[in-house]
Residue, then its C-alpha position, 0 to 999 in steps of 0.5 A: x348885893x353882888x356877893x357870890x356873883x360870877x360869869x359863866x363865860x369870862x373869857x368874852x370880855x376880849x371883845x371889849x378890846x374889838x370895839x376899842x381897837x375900832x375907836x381908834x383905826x375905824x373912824x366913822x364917816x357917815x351915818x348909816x340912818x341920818x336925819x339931815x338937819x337944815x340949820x347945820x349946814x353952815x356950822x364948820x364943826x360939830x362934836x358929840x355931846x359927853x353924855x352921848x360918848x358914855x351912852x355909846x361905851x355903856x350900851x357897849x358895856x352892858x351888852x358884853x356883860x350880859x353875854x358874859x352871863x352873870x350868876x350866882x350859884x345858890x345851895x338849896x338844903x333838902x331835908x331827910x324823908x320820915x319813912x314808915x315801914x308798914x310790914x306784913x306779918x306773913x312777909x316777915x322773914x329774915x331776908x325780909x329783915x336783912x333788907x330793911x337794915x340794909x335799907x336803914x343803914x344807907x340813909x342815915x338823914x332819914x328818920x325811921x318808923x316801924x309798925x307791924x299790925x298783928x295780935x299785940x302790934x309792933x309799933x315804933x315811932x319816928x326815930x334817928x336812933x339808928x342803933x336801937x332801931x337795927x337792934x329791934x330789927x333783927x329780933x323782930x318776929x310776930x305771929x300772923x294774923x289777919x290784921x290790916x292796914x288803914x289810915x291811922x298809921x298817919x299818926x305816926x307822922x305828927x311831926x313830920x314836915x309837908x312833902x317828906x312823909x314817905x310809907x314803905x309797904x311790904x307785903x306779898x299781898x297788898x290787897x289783902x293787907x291794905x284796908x285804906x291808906x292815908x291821902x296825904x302821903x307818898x305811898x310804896x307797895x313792894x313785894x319783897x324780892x331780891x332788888x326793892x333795896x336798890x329800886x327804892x335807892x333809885x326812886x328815892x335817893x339817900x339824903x347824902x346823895x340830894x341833901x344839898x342841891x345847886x341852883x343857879x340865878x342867872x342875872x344877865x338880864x340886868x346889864x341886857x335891859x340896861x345896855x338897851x336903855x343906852x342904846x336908845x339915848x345914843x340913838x337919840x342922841x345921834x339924831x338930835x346932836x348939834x341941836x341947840 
């Protein structure tokens, strides 16, 4: 139940130590707020109840505990993006080439698809062969056409989880290579140039980078609400004390 629990600020508990050194050297003399009860005044002592000592150190308790801040850091795995590269047949040079590697290479969590439409289509499907995948990179070449892109290139992601279907185009005229694209899906349109590598890395960043994300569970809210609940049994016991 508790496991993996720790304070964000230890070093609080000192004040515990504030309110025992006031126990001892700053004996109460009178009640701030009291209730004077008539059929007291002729008793020659009186003394707390043990239950109102323990409500009294427990409210204490509960209320440096909660400013000590308990939590628990919990780890979030995140999985890798299915990507498809949607290529433009006059986009594909070898620096177009070049870049695609280099982008594959970075994200080796990644799943990869390609497609090129032209007169006998270039299709590749969701692979982790990240070598194979680079091989048929580099000895891609197409002649043009006027193909264009619809939404049937969903079905390149069948087996992909909700949420980490992602399309890369490349074109350098999307409106013209672009016929429709599928809803469901998040969408890049980039116009090959020197940087897209790194603008993507940035908005998208590698599955090594985010694979793993930290969370933290902030449990103070437990000892606050039961520190408040001593509270008022003390109090009530304050003004109740010495009643039979």
């Amino acid at each position: 139940m508790f496991e993996g629990i720790y304070f964000q600020f230890p070093k609080l508990s000192f004040i515990l130590f504030f309110f025992l050194a006031c126990e001892a050297l700053c004996p109460l003399r009178t009640n701030a707020l009291y209730f004077p009860r008539t059929l007291l005044f002729g008793e020659s002592k009186m003394r707390p109840p043990l239950w109102m000592w323990i409500a009294k150190w427990a409210m204490i308790s509960f209320f440096i505990v909660a400013l000590m801040s308990p939590v628990r850091e919990t780890k979030e795995e995140v999985e890798g993006y299915d990507i498809l590269f949607a290529i433009d047949p006059q986009s594909l040079t070898s620096e177009t080439l070049n870049d695609i590697q280099t982008f594959i290479k970075g994200r080796e969590n990644d799943r990869f698809a390609l497609f090129v439409p032209a007169s006998s289509d270039i299709m590749i499907p969701l692979s982790d062969d990240y070598e194979k995948l680079l091989k048929i990179v580099a000895q891609m070449s197409v002649v043009p056409t006027e193909e264009k892109i619809t939404r049937q290139i969903d079905r390149f992601f069948t087996t992909t989880s909700e949420g980490r279907g992602w399309i890369i185009l490349l074109s350098e005229e999307p409106k013209h290579f672009v016929q429709s694209l599928p809803v469901d899906k998040e969408t890049s349109i980039i116009v090959p140039s020197e940087d897209w590598v790194e603008a993507l890395d940035r908005s998208h960043p590698a599955f090594s980078v985010i694979g793993v994300q930290k969370y933290f569970e902030y449990f103070y809210i437990y000892p606050l609400f039961l520190g408040f609940l001593a509270m008022l049994a003390y109090l009530y016991g304050r003004n109740q004390k010495g009643l039979r």
